[in-house]
C-alpha positions in Angstrom: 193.1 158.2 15.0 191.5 156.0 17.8 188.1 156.9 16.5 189.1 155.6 12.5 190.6 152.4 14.7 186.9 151.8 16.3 185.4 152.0 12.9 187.7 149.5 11.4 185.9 146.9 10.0 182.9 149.4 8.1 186.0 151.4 6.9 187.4 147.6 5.0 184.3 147.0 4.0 183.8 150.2 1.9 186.8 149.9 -0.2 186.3 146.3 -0.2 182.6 146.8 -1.7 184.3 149.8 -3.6 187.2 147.2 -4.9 184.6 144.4 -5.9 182.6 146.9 -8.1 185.3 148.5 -9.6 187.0 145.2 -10.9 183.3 143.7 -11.3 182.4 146.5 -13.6 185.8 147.0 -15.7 185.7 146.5 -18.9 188.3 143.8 -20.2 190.0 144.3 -23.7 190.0 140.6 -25.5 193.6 141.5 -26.4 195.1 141.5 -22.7 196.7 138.4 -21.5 194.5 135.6 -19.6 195.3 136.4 -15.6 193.7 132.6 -15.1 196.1 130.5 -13.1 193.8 127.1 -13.5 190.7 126.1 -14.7 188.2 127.5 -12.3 190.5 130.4 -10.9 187.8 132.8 -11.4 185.0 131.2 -9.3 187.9 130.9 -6.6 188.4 135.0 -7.1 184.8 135.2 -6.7 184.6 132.9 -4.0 187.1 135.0 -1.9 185.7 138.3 -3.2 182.5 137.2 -1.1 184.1 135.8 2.0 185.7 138.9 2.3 182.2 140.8 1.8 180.6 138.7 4.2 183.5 138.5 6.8 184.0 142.3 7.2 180.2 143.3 7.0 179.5 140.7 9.9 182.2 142.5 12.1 181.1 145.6 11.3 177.5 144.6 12.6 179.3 143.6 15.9 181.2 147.2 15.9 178.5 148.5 15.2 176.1 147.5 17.5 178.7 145.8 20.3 176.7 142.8 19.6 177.4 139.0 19.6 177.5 137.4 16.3 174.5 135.9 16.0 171.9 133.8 13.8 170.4 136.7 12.5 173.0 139.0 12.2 174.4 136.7 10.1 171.5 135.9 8.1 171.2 139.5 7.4 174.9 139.5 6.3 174.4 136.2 3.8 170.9 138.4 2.1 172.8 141.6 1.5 176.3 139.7 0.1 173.6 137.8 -2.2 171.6 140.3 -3.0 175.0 142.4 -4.2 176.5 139.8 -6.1 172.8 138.7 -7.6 172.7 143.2 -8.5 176.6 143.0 -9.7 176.0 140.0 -12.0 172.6 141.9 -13.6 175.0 145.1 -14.2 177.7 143.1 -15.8 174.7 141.5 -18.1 173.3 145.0 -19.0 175.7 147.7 -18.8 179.3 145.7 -19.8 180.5 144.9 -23.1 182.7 142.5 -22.2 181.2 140.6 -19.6 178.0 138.8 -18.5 176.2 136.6 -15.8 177.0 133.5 -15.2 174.9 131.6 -13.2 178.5 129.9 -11.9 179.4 133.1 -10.4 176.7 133.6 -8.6 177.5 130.0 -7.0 181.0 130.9 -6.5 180.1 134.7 -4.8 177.4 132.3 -2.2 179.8 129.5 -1.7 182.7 132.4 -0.6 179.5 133.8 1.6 178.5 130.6 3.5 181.8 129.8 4.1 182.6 133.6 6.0 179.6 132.2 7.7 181.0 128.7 8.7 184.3 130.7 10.0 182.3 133.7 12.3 179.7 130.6 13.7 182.5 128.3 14.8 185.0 129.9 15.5 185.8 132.3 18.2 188.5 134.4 16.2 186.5 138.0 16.0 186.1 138.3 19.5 190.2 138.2 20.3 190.7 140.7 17.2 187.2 143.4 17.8 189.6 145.3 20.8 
């Protein structure tokens, strides 16, 4: 069990990425209800989605490696979360029915990114919860 513990954050960040593609990739009836609480609720979703993404991938570069959180660590982190939300909004485009890409969720998924960013630089609140 202590060896699942030190792998905690790559362990979140699997079912998160396996979470994000899974509802990413569903296909929606027209018929069900509308789930949107507000204009906008979706880029918020999104927004989240990719904070998440980042957040848990950064962490799991310092587990990894035993690393501080750095400039390029987290540059790396802010290429791979774009360059996954760039490949999920090409699959919804090509292989949904009921979706597409929308150039405003691709804003949303960065915006949810830089922001996990913002949070890991400035703040010190991954290395009280790494141990």
């Amino acid at each position: 069990m202590d060896k699942i513990l030190k792998f905690k954050f790559r362990i979140a960040f699997v079912f998160w990425v396996v979470g994000i593609t899974t509802l990413s990739l569903a296909q929606l009836e027209s018929d069900l209800p509308s789930t949107e609480l507000f204009v906008g609720f979706d880029k918020v979703v999104h927004a989240l989605f990719y904070f998440g993404f980042t957040f848990l991938l950064s962490l799991g570069f310092v587990e990894y490696r035993g690393l501080k959180l750095g400039v390029k660590q987290l540059l790396l982190a802010v290429l791979i979360a774009a360059s996954y939300g760039l490949l999920i909004e090409y699959l919804q485009q090509e292989f949904t029915t009921s979706r597409q890409a929308e150039f405003l969720d691709i804003l949303a998924n960065l915006s949810g990114t830089l922001i996990a960013v913002l949070f890991l630089k400035y703040t010190t609140w991954y290395y009280r919860h790494l141990n």
